[in-house]
Structures are given as C-alpha cells and as structure tokens.
C-alpha positions in Angstrom: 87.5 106.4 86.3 88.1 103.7 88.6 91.4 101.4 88.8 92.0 98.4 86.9 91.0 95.2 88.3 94.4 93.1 89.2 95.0 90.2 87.1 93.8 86.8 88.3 95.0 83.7 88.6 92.4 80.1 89.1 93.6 77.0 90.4 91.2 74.0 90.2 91.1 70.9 92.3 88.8 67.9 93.2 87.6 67.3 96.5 89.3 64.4 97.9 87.9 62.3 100.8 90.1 63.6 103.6 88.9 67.2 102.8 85.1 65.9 103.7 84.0 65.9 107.5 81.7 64.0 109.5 78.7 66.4 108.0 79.4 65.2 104.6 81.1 68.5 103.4 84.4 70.0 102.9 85.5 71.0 106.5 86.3 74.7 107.0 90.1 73.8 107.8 90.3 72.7 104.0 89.4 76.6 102.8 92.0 77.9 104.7 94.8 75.1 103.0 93.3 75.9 99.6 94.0 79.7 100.2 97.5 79.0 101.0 97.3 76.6 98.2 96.2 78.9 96.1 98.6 81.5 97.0 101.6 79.3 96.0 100.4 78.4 93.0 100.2 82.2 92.0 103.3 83.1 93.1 105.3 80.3 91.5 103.3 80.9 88.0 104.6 84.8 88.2 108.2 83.2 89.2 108.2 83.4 92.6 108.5 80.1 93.6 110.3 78.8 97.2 114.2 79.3 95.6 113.2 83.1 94.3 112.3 84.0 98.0 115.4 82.3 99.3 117.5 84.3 96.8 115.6 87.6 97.7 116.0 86.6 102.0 112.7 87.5 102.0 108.6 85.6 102.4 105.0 86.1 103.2 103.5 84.9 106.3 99.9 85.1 107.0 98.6 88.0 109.1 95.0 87.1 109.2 92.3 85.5 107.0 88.5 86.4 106.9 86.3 83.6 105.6 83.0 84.1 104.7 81.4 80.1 103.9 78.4 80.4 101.9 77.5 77.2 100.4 79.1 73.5 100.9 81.0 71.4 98.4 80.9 67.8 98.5 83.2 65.1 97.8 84.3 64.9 93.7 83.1 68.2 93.1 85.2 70.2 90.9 86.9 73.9 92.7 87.4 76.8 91.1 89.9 78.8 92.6 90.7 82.5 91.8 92.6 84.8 93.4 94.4 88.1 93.3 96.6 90.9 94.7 94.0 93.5 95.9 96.8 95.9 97.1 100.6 96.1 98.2 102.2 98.8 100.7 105.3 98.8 102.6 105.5 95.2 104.2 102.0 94.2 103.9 99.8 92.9 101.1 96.1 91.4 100.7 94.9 89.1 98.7 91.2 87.8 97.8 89.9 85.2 97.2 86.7 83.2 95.7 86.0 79.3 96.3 83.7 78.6 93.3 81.7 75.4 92.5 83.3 74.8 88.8 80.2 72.9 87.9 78.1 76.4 88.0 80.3 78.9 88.9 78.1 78.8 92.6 80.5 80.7 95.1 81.0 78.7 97.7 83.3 81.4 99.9 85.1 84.6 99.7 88.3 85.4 101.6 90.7 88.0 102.2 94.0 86.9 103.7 96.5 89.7 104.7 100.1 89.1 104.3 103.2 90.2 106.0 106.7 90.2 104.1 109.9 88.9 106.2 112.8 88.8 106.1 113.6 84.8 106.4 116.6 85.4 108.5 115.1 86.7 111.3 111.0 87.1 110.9 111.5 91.2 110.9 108.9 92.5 109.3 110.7 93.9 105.6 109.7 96.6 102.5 108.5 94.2 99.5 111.0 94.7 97.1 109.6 95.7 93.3 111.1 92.3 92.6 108.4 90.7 94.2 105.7 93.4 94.0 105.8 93.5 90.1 104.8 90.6 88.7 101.8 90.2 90.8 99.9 93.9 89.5 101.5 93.5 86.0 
C-alpha cells in the first residue's frame, strides 16, 4: 500500500503585464516568484505566517529549484497554483509544484524547490521543529 498523497494547497492569479516578456509570454523569472509566492501563501493558511517564524527563531530559505517549462501563458490568463510538502527530514524539506492554465487545467510547469530551515539569528542550518512540520502533512 502506498503513502498518502500530502494535502494541497492552490493559489490562483492573473497574469499581469510586467510578468510578460518581449516574446509575448510570461518570463521564466515570474515561475520562480510564483513558487515562492505560492509557498507563502501555504504556509500562512496552515498558520505559519512571517510572526510564527519570528516567534519560533526559525525560516526556510531556498536550496535549489528545478523548473521544467512546458507550455506558455499569456497575459490575462488565469493560474492555477498547487503545491505541496513532498517530504520533511532533519533541516530540509521539498516541495512541488504545478503551474496550471485554470482555463483547462493545461500544465504549464512542474517544479520542485528544496528548502533549508534556519535559524534567523545566525543562518545555521536548524532541526524543523514539529511546530512547523505538522500542519503541513496533516
């Protein structure tokens, strides 16, 4: 029997003219913003906004992201979001996500952005407390 799949969480936007490049599309820089876009959003709707990680001392920075862009969006197109938790150990976590054309559900990308837990005093690298672990695989 395999594992659950972790709960999900979808954000949707509009694409605005200053996403757009000189090609007519949404420039790849724009993915990466949603994915940390996204990643707040989550994080605040499970109650982990900014002041929870300054009351823990503790808060995710970006390791590394892997982007695979499969289709464009266009300006005014409606984005699906979604993302979730794939797995947490020690200080490190990993999160995926799909970029989805709301319109007709067309993914657009898929990403998987690793992310290192801190301690916000000094940048050391720090255990993710249950605290924050919990509400994410709940």
């Amino acid at each position: 029997m395999s594992a659950p799949e972790p709960p999900e969480y979808q954000l949707e936007l509009t694409v605005e003219p200053d996403d757009v490049d000189d090609l007519g599309h949404v420039n790849n820089i724009v993915y990466v913003r949603w994915l940390q876009d996204v990643a707040v959003a989550h994080s605040s709707a499970v109650g982990l906004d900014p002041d929870a990680y300054q009351r823990i001392g503790g808060v995710f920075i970006v390791r590394k992201h892997e982007i695979e862009y499969l289709a464009p969006a266009f300006l005014g197109e409606r984005i699906r979001l979604c993302t979730s938790v794939a797995w947490i150990k020690a200080a490190t976590t990993e999160r995926r996500t799909r970029i989805l054309r709301a319109a007709d559900d067309t993914v657009l990308a898929r990403a998987s952005t690793l992310w290192a837990f801190v301690a916000a005093d000094t940048g050391r690298p720090r255990r993710i407390p249950k605290e924050v672990s919990d509400p994410f695989t709940s």
